[in-house]
Every structure is written in structure tokens, then in C-alpha cells.
C-alpha positions, 0 to 999 in steps of 0.5 A: 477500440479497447479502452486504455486503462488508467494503472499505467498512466501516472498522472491519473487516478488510479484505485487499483495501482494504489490497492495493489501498491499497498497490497504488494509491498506489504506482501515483499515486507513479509517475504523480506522479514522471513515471514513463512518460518517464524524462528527465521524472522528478521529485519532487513534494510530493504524494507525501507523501500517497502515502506516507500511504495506503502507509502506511495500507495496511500498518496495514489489512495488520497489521490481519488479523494472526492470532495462531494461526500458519497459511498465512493468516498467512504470507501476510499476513507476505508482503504485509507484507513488499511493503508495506514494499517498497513504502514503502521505494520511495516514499521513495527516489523522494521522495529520489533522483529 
């Protein structure tokens, strides 16, 4: 029997569903934006919900938060720390574009 993998089941820690989250919706923010065409750059009104699933990714990425210091624990810090990167690039191209 093939063990079942934790990216499905919401009540369990996941590293992938919270990677792939923030990964995602900053990929479908740049899409929205007209990112591939510079002159065609824009805001769109979806990119609010972009914003959401980043910002749903960083709560699964808290999520797997150990409360002993290890290299687990430094790692998730990191992508903590690019998930607010990414937030942070999804409002500015909400704002400024």
C-alpha cells in the first residue's frame, strides 16, 4: 500500500502545498499583470486573490514551524522570509504598475 501524501489533507502540514501556493499565485500575478510584454503591464482586480493564496501559502509555511531550533527550522524561516518577499512583490505590482 502506497502511502498518502499530505498536499491534499488541509488539516496537515504541508511544505509542498505551502511552496507551490506562494510559487503559484506569484506566477498567475505575473500572467494577470501582462507580465511577458513590458509596454502591456497593468493592474488587474484579480490580483487581489492572488494576493490571498500568497498569503494563504505563508500561513501553511508557518504552519510547519518546529518549536525546537534545527536545520528544519532555519529552512522553513527562509521560505518565510520569500513568502514575504513574495507578498511584498504582489502588492507593488498591484500599486505601481
Amino acid at each position: 500500500m502506497l502511502p498518502r501524501s499530505n498536499i491534499f489533507r488541509l488539516r496537515k502540514r504541508s511544505l509542498v502545498r505551502a511552496i507551490v501556493l506562494s510559487i503559484g499565485a506569484f506566477t498567475v500575478c505575473l500572467l494577470l499583470a501582462g507580465f511577458p510584454d513590458v509596454n502591456r503591464l497593468h493592474s488587474s482586480p484579480w490580483q487581489f486573490a492572488t494576493l490571498a493564496a500568497a498569503l494563504w501559502g505563508m500561513v501553511e509555511t508557518a504552519r510547519c514551524l518546529r518549536s525546537q531550533w534545527s536545520l528544519y527550522h532555519a529552512g522553513v524561516l527562509l521560505l518565510l522570509y520569500s513568502d514575504l518577499i513574495i507578498l511584498v512583490a504582489i502588492v507593488a505590482l498591484m500599486i505601481f504598475v
